[in-house]
C-alpha positions in Angstrom: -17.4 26.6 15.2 -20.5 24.2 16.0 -20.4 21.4 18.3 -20.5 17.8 16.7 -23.1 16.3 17.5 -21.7 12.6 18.9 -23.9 10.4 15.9 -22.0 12.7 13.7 -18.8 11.9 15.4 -19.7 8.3 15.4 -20.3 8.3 12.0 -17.1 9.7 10.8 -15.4 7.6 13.3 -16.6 4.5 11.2 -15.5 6.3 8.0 -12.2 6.7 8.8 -11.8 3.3 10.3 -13.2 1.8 6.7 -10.7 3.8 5.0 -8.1 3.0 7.2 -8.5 -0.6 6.5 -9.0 0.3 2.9 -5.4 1.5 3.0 -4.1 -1.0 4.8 -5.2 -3.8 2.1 -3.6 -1.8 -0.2 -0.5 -1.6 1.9 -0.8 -5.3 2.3 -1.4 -6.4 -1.4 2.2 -3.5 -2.5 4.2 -5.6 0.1 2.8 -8.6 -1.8 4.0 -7.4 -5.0 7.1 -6.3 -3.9 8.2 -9.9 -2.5 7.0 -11.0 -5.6 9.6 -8.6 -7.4 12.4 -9.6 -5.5 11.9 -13.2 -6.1 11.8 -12.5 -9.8 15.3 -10.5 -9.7 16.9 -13.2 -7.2 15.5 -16.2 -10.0 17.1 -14.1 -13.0 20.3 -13.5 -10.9 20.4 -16.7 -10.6 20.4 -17.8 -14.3 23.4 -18.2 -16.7 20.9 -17.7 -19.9 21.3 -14.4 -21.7 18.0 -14.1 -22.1 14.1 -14.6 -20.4 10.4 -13.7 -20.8 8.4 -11.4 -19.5 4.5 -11.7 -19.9 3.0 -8.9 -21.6 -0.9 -9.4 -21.5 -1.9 -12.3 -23.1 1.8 -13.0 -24.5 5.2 -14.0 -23.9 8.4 -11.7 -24.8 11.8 -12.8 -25.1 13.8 -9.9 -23.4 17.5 -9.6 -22.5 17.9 -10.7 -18.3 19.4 -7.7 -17.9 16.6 -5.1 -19.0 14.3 -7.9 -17.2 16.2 -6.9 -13.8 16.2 -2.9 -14.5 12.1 -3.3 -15.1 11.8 -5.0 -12.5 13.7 -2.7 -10.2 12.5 0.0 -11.4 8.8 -1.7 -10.3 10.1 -2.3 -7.4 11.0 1.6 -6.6 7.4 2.6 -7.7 6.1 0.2 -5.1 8.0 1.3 -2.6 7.0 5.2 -3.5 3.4 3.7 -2.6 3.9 2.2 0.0 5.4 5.2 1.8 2.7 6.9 0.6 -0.1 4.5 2.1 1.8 5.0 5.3 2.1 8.4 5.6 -2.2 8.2 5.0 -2.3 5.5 7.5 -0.6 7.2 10.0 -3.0 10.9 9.3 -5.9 8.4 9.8 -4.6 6.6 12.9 -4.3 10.5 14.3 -7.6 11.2 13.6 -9.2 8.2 14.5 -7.5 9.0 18.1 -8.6 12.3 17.8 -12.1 11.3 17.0 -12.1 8.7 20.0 -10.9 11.4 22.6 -13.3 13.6 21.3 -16.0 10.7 21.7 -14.6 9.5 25.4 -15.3 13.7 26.4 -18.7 13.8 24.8 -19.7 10.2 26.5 -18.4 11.3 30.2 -20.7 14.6 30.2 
């Protein structure tokens, strides 16, 4: 296997570290969303009315609170599949990015 040469590991360094805050952005905005959720399932726990509305593009629909609360947990599951995901790819990039930087320290002592 050839030897990286250290502008080429420098390069993909800085890759990695874009896409690592890529992820974490996305990361960031999902745990956003998912407070979001929760405050929405707390407010229509809250209520005594049978029914609420949920905003479906550019309109308003009268839905039973219950079916409200199993959309929005079901939401709520689906973020949390991604945001496990996110992590799992955040933590393959941290690796690498320490890999990479180990690899760089070597290359910079000789």
């Amino acid at each position: 296997m050839p030897e990286e040469k250290p502008e080429e590991m420098v390069e993909q360094f800085q890759v990695y570290q874009q896409q690592l805050q890529s992820v974490l952005i996305q990361k960031e905005s999902l745990k956003m969303q998912n407070l979001e959720v929760d405050r929405a399932v707390e407010e229509l726990s809250k209520t005594n009315q049978k029914t609420a509305y949920k905003i479906t593009g550019q309109i308003m629909i009268s839905k039973p609170v219950e079916e409200l609360k199993k959309d929005l947990t079901e939401t709520k599951e689906a973020i949390e599949l991604r945001i496990k995901g996110l992590e799992k790819t955040e933590e393959r990039m941290v690796n690498k990015l320490k890999e990479l930087q180990e690899k760089l320290k070597d290359v910079i002592k000789e």
